[in-house]
C-alpha positions as CSV (number, residue, x, y, z in Angstrom):
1,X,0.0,0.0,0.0
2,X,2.7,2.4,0.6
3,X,3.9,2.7,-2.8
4,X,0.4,3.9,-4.2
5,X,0.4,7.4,-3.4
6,X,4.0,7.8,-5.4
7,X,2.2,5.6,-8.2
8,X,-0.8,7.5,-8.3
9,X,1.0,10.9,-8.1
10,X,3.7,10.0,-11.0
11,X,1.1,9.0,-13.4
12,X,-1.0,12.3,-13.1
13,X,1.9,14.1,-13.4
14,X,3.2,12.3,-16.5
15,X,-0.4,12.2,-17.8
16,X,-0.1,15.7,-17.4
17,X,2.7,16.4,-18.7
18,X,1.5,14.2,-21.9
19,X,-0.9,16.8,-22.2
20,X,1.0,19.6,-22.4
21,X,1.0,20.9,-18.5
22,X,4.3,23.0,-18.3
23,X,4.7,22.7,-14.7
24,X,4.1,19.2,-14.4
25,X,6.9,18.5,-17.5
26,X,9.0,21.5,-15.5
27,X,8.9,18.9,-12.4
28,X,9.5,15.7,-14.6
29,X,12.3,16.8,-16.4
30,X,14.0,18.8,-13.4
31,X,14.7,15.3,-12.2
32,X,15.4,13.6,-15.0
33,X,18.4,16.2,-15.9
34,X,20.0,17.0,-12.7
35,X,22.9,15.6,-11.2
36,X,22.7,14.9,-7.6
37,X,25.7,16.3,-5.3
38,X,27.7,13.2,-3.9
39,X,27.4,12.4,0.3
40,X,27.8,12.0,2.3
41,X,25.6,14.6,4.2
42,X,25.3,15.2,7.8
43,X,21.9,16.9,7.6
44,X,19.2,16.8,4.7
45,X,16.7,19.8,4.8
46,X,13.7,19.1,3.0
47,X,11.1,22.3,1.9
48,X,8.7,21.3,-0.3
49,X,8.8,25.1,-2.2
50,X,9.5,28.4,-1.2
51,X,7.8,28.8,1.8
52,X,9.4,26.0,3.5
53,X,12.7,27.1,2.4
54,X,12.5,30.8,3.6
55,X,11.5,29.5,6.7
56,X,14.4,26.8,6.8
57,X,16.8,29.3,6.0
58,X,17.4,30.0,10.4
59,X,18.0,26.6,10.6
60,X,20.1,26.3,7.3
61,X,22.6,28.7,9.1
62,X,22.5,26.7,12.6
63,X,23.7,24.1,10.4
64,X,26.3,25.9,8.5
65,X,27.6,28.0,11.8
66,X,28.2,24.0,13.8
67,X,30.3,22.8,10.6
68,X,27.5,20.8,9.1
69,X,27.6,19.6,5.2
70,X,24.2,20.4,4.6
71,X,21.8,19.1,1.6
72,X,18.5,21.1,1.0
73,X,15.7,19.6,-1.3
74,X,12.6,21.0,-3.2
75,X,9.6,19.2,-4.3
76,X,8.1,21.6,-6.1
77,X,9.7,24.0,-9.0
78,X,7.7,27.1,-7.6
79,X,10.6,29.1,-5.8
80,X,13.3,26.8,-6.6
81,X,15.3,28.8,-8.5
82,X,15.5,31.3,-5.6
83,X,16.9,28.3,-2.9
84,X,19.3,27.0,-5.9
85,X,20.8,30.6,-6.5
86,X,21.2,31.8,-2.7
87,X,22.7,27.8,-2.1
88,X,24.9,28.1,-5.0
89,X,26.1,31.7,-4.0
90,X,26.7,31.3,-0.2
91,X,24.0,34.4,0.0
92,X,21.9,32.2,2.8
93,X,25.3,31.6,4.5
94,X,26.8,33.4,7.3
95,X,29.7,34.5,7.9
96,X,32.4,31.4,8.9
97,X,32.4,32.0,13.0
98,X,35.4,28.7,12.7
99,X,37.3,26.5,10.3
100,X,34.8,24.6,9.3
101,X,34.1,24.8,5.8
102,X,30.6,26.2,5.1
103,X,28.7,23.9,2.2
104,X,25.5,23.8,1.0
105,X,24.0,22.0,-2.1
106,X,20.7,22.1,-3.4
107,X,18.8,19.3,-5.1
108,X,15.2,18.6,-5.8
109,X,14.1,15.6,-4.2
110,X,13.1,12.1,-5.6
111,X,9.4,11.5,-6.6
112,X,8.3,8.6,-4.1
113,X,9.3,5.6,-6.3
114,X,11.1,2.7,-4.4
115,X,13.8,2.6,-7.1
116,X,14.3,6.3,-7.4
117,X,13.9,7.1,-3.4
118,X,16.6,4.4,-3.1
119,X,19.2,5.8,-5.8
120,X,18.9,8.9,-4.1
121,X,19.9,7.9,-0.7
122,X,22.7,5.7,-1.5
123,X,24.0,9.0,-4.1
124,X,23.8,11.1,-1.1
125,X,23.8,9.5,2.4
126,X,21.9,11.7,4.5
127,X,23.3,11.2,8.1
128,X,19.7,13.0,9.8
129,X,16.6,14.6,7.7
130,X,14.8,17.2,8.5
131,X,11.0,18.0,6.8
132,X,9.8,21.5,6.8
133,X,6.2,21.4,8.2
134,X,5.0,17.9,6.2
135,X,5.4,16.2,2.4
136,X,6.2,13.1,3.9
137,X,5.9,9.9,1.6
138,X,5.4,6.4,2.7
139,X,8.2,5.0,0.2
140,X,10.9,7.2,1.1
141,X,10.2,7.6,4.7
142,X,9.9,3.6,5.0
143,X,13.3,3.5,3.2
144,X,14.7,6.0,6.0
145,X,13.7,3.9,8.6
146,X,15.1,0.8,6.8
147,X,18.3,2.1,6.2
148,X,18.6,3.6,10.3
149,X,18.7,7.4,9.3
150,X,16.6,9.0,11.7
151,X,14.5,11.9,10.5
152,X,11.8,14.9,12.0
153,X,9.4,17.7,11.1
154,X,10.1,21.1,11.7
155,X,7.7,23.4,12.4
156,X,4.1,21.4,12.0
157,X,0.8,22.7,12.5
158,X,-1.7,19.8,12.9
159,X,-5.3,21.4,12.5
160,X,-8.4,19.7,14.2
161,X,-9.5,17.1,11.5
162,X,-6.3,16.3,9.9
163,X,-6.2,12.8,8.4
164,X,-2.7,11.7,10.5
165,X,-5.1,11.8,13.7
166,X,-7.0,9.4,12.6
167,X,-6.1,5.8,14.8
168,X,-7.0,3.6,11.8
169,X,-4.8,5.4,9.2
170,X,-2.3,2.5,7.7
171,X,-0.4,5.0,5.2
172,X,0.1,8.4,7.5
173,X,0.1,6.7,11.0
174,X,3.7,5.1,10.5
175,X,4.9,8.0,8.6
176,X,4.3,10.1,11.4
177,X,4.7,8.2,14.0
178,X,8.4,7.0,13.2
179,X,9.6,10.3,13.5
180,X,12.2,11.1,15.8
181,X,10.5,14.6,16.2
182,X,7.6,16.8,15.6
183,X,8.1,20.1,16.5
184,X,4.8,22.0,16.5
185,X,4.0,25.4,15.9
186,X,1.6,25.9,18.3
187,X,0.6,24.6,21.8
188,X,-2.8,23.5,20.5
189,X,-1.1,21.8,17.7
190,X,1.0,19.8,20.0
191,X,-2.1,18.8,22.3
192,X,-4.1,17.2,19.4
193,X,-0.8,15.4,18.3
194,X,-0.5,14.4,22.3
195,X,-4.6,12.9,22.5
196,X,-3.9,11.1,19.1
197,X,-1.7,9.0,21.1
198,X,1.9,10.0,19.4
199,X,4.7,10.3,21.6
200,X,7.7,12.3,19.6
201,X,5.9,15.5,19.7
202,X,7.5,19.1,20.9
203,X,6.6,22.3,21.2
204,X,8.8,25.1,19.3
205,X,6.8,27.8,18.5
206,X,6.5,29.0,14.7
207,X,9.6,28.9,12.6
208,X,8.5,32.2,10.2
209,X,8.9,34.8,13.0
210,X,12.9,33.8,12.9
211,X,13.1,34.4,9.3
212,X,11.5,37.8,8.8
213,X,12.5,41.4,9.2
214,X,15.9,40.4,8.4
215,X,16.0,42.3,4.9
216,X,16.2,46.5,4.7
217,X,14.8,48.2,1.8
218,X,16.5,48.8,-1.2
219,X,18.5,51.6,-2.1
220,X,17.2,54.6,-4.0
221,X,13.3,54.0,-3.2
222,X,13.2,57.3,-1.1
223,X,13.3,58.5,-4.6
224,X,9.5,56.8,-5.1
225,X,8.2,57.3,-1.5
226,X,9.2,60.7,-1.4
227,X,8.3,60.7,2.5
228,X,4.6,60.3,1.9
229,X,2.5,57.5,3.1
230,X,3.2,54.2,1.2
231,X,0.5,51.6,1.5
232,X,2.4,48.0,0.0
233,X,-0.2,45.7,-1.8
234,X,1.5,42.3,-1.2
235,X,0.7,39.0,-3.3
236,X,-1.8,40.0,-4.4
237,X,-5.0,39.2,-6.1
238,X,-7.8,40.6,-8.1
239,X,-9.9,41.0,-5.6
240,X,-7.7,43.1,-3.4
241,X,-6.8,45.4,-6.4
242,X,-10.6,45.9,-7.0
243,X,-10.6,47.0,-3.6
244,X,-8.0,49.3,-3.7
245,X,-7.6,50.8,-7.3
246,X,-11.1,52.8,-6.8
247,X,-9.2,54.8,-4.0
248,X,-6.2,55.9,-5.7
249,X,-7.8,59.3,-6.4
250,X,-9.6,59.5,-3.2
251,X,-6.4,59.5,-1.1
252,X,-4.1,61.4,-3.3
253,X,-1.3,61.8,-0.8
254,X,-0.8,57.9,-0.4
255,X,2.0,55.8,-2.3
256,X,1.6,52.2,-3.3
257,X,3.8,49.7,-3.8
258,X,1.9,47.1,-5.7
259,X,3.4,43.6,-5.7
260,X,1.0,40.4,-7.5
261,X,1.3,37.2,-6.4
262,X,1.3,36.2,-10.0
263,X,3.4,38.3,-12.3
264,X,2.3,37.8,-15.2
265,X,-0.8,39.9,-15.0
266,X,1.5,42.8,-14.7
267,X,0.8,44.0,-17.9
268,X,-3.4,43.6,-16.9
269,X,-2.8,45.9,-14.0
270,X,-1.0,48.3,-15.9
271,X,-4.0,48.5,-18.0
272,X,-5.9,49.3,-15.1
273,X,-4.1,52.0,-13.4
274,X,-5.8,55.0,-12.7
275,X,-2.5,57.2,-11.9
276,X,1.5,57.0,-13.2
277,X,3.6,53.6,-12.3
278,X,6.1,52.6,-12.9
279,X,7.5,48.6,-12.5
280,X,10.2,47.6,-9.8
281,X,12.3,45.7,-12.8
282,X,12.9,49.2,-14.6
283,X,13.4,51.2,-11.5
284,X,16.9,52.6,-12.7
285,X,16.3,53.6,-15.5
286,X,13.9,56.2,-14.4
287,X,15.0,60.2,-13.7
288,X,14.1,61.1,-10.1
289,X,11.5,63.0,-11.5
290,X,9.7,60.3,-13.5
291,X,10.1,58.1,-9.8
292,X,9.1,60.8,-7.8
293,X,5.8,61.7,-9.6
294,X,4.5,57.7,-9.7
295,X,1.5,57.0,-7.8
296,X,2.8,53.2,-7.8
297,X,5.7,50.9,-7.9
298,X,4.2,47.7,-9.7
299,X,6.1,44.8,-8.4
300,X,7.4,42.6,-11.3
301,X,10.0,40.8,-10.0
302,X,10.1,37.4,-7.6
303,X,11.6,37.5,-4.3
304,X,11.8,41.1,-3.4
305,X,8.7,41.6,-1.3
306,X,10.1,41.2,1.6
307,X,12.9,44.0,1.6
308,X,10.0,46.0,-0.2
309,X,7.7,46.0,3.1
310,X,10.2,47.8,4.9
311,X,9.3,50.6,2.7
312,X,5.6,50.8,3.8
313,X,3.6,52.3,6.3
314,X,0.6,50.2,6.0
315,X,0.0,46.9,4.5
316,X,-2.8,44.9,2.5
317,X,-2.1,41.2,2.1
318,X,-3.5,39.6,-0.5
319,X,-4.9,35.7,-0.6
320,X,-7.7,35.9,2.3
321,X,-10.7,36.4,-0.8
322,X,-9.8,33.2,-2.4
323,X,-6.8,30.8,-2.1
324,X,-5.7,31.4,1.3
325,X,-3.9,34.8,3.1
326,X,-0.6,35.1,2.1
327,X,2.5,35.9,4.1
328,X,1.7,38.8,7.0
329,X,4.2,38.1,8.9
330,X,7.4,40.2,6.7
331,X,4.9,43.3,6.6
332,X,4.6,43.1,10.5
333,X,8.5,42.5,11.1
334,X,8.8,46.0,9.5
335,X,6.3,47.5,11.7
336,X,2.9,47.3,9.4
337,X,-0.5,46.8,10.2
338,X,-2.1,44.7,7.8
339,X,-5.8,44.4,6.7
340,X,-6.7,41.3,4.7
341,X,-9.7,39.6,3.7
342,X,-11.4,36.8,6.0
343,X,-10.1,33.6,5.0
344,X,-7.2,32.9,7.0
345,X,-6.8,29.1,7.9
346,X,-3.5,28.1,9.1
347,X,-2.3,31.7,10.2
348,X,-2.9,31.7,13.8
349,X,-1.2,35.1,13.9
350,X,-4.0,36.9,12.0
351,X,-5.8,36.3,15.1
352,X,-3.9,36.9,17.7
353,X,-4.9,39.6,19.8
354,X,-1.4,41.2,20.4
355,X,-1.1,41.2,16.2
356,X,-2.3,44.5,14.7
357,X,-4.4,42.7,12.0
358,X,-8.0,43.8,10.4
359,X,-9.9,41.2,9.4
360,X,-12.2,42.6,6.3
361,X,-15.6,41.0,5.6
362,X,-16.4,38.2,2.9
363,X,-18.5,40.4,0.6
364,X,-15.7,44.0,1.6
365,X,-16.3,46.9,-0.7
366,X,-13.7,49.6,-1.3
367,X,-15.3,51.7,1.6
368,X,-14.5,49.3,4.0
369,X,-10.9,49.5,3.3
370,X,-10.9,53.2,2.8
371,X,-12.4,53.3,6.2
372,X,-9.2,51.2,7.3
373,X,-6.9,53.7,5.8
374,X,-8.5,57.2,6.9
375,X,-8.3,56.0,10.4
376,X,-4.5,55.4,10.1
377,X,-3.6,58.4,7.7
378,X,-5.7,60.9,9.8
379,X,-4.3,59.4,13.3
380,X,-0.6,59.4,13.5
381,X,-0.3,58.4,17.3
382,X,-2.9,55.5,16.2
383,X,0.1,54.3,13.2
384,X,2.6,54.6,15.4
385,X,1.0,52.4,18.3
386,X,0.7,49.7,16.0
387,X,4.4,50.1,14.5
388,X,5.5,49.1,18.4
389,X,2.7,46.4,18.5
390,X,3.5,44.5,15.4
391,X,7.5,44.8,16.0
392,X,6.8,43.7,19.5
393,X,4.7,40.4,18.8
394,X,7.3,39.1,16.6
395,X,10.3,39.5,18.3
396,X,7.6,38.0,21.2
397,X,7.9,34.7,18.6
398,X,11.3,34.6,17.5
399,X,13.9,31.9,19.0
400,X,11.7,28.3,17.5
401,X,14.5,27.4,15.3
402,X,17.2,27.7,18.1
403,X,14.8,25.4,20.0
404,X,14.9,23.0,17.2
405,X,18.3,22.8,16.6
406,X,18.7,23.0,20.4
407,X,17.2,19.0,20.2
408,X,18.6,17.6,17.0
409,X,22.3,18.9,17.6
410,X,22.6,18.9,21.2
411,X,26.1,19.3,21.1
């Protein structure tokens, strides 16, 4: 039975890709042309995309600072090219603190095939594995076992009627269960894990908080800003942009930094705009002037969101009207409040009471964020408050990969 879900899952995708799907071919033939890196390893970090590896990156450096030869593995293409380029670059590094030699090597990891999980291992003999949050398989996690490499989760956040709960549940209970660790994310999360009747559960608190705030805005944006207001419109969608792009005129002192979560509808926005942008990938080329007198700075570049926020004032995350809300966390590490739509499942913090978050309603019209932004833009002491606020409840967080690594290198 444990081979099915790695069966089932490599014939979609190559059905898929037989029909033309170019992320499904991206992910076949990522595998079939790379060359793994040579073990052996003393630590495998597995994050199945990018937001598993910007929040493995605390840990990543734990690693590097004890000595460590470290491998770090994607599933999915989305983001990959970002861990491959820092890895390759020694940009997630820090600076050597000993002789130890500081390496890194990326890979993507094996689809969950017996005869591909077990060419990988023996190509690069992981000494310990660590899995960001989940994407564990039943082939290769049965293969760990088998061959005596211990492995954990980092950072998991079991919600209320998740499947690996469940008593009778032949393909996740041994998965989860022959972990050396769980660390969980939240104390709730580690009491449902507890009743389930698992023993290798932890608290650690949430991984993110470590790995944000740590990036300062780019040089030469004052020239955008021009010390006005600057609301940033991060990942987002269309129906945040409907919300917003109707009070461009009505607030004519307040700068936007606009930043979709999918960039290729650039060019649709553009088409939209109801004042001067300009985009973030032509930024230099523009005279002061031409920067100055911009209404917006349309995001078209991957990755640079997060140094981006610490240009803002206020902040409106996209994701919480359809898919799922987005990253809040880098917007309040740089001192934001954030408004968002309602649908927030698996973000705690948009709840929390000591997070300077605005929940807007299901069916929100552009006066109910206008109302959001009046009250901040006419109320400096009220900004201000929740600058300290949101700067305060993360560094409240921070310290959960230390805990981590406090447990799986001990010495």
């Amino acid at each position: 039975m444990k081979i099915l879900p790695g069966a089932l899952y490599v014939g979609a995708l190559r059905g898929a890709a037989m029909k033309g799907h170019r992320k499904a071919r991206a992910m076949l033939a990522v595998r079939r042309q790379q060359v793994l890196p040579e073990g052996p390893f003393d630590l495998w970090i597995h994050a199945a995309s990018l937001g598993e590896y910007l929040m493995s990156k605390p840990l990543l450096d734990l690693a590097q600072q004890d000595g460590l030869r470290v491998l770090v593995t994607s599933f999915s293409t989305s983001g990959a090219e970002i861990a491959q380029r820092e890895l390759d670059t020694g940009h997630s590094a820090p600076k050597a603190s000993s002789a130890h030699t500081l390496t890194a090597h990326f890979a993507f990891a094996p689809l969950d095939r017996p005869k591909a999980v077990r060419s990988f291992l023996a190509r690069t003999q992981p000494q310990q594995v660590l899995f960001m949050k989940y994407d564990l398989w039943p082939v290769m996690t049965a293969e760990l076992h088998r061959s005596r490499i211990p492995y954990s989760v980092a950072f998991a956040e079991v919600k209320p009627r998740a499947t690996r709960l469940w008593v009778w549940n032949p393909l996740e209970r041994p998965m989860w269960a022959g972990a050396a660790h769980v660390f969980h994310q939240t104390l709730e999360s580690l009491e449902r894990w507890t009743r389930a009747g698992y023993t290798n559960g932890h608290l650690s608190g949430d991984g993110r908080f470590d790995q944000v705030g740590k990036r300062p805005a780019p040089l030469g944006v004052e020239a955008f800003t021009d010390f006005r207001p600057v609301l940033v419109l991060g990942s987002s969608w269309q129906p945040e942009e409907n919300l917003l792009l109707p009070l461009l005129l009505r607030f004519p002192e307040l700068k936007v930094i606009l930043a979709p979560h999918d960039v290729s509808r650039t060019a649709d926005i553009t088409a939209r705009l109801p004042v001067p942008a300009i985009r973030w990938s032509e930024f230099e080329q523009h005279a002061p002037t031409v920067k100055g007198e911009a209404r917006i700075l349309l995001v078209d570049t991957v990755g640079d969101l997060a140094a981006l926020y610490a240009c803002g004032d206020l902040a409106l995350v996209g994701g919480a009207f359809g898919p799922g809300l987005h990253n809040i966390l880098e917007a309040l590490a740089h001192g934001l409040p954030v408004v968002c739509g309602p649908k927030i499942e698996g973000h705690w913090e948009a709840i929390h009471p000591e997070a300077p978050v605005t929940l807007l309603p299901k069916n929100a019209q552009p006066s109910d964020l206008a109302q959001w932004l009046k009250e901040r833009l006419e109320k400096p002491a009220l900004l201000q408050t929740e600058k300290v606020k949101a700067q305060a409840f993360i560094a409240q967080h921070c310290g959960a990969s230390q805990r981590v690594w406090e447990i799986l290198n001990p010495s």
